[in-house]
C-alpha positions, 0 to 999 in steps of 0.5 A: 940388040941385047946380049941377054936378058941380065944386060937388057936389065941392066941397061932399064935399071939405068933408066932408073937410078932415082929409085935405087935404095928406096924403101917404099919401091919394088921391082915386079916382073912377069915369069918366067922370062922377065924375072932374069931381067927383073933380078938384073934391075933389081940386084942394080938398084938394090930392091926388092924383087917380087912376081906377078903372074899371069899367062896368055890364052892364044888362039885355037889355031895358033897358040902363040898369037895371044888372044887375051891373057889370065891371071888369078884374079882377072881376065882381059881380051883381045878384038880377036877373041870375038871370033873365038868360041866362048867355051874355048875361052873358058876352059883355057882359062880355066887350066891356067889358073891352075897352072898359075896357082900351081906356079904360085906354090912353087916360087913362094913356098911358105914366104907370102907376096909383098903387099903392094899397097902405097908401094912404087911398083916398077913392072918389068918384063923381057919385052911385050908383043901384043901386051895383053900380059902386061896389060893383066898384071897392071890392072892386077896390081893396081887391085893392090892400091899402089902409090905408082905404077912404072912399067920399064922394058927392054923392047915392045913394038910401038902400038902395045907400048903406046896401049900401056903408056895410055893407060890410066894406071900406069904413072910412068913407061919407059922402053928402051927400043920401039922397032917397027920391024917386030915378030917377036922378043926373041929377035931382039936378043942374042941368047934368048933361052928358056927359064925354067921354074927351078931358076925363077926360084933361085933368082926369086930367093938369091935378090931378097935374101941379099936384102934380107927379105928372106921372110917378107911378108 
């Protein structure tokens, strides 16, 4: 159990203090929750921090259960999508790519994203259930031509962390707890609030600044 996000980050960024400093290395998190856990590690190791976006689909019936996830540039689905109308699918995706887009305005404003080629990528996140999030942004991000890609967690049930540990992309995985017994991320922290986009902004904002990443590029 983890007090908050900032101590789950802290706790990862534990994992590693090899990268501390380095300059070919950028911390990557997945809002809006994970970026708390990404400023943590980032502020720790004094790295850059940097967004990744992307958004479940769920299920008609059931808008938690994820049946795949989205991002501005690729798609992935689930076994459960099969039985899930092909319209459906396609109208979601849709409506979030422009939330996405809408989202990627906001957090950046005029600054442009880091250009992830020959960079040593450390994804991060809260915590995964399914894994089809994460598993969207890993092939997003290896679009970029990075020099490796690390994902660190904080908790994930051990199927969805076994599925991003073998994946082909990913060099290195690290998670902190693998409890058989999950729901849900939110079981495994005492405070568990809501972020909301003007916090995403100012966590985004006060970790580049610090390292004078004001106007990267």
């Amino acid at each position: 159990m983890f007090t908050n996000r900032e101590e789950a980050g802290n706790l990862v960024a534990e994992k590693l203090l090899q990268y501390k400093a380095n300059k070919e290395t950028v911390i990557v998190t997945i809002p809006r929750g994970g970026v708390a856990t990404g400023y943590a590690i980032a502020k720790k190791l004094a790295l850059p921090l940097e967004i990744v976006l992307s958004k479940k689909i769920g299920h008609p019936f059931n808008k938690e259960y994820a049946i795949g996830a989205v991002t501005l540039k690729n798609s992935i689905l689930s076994d459960a999508a099969l039985e899930v109308s092909q319209v459906y699918i396609h109208d979601e995706t849709e409506q979030i790519r422009k939330l996405l887009k809408q989202r990627l305005e906001s957090y950046y404003g005029d600054r442009k994203p880091m250009d992830l080629k020959d960079k040593i990528v450390i994804l991060v996140d809260d915590g995964i259930a399914t894994g089809n999030t994460m598993i969207s942004c890993i092939q997003l991000i290896e679009m970029q031509n990075p020099l490796k890609i690390i994902v660190a967690l904080p908790v994930a049930p051990p199927s969805a962390f076994k599925k991003i540990k073998e994946m082909e992309e990913v060099d290195e995985a690290i998670c902190l707890s693998t409890p058989v017994n999950f729901q849900a991320v939110g079981q495994f922290y005492e405070e568990f609030s809501q972020i909301d986009d003007k916090e995403v902004i100012e966590l985004l904002k006060n970790a580049n600044e610090k390292l004078g990443l004001k106007k990267a590029n």
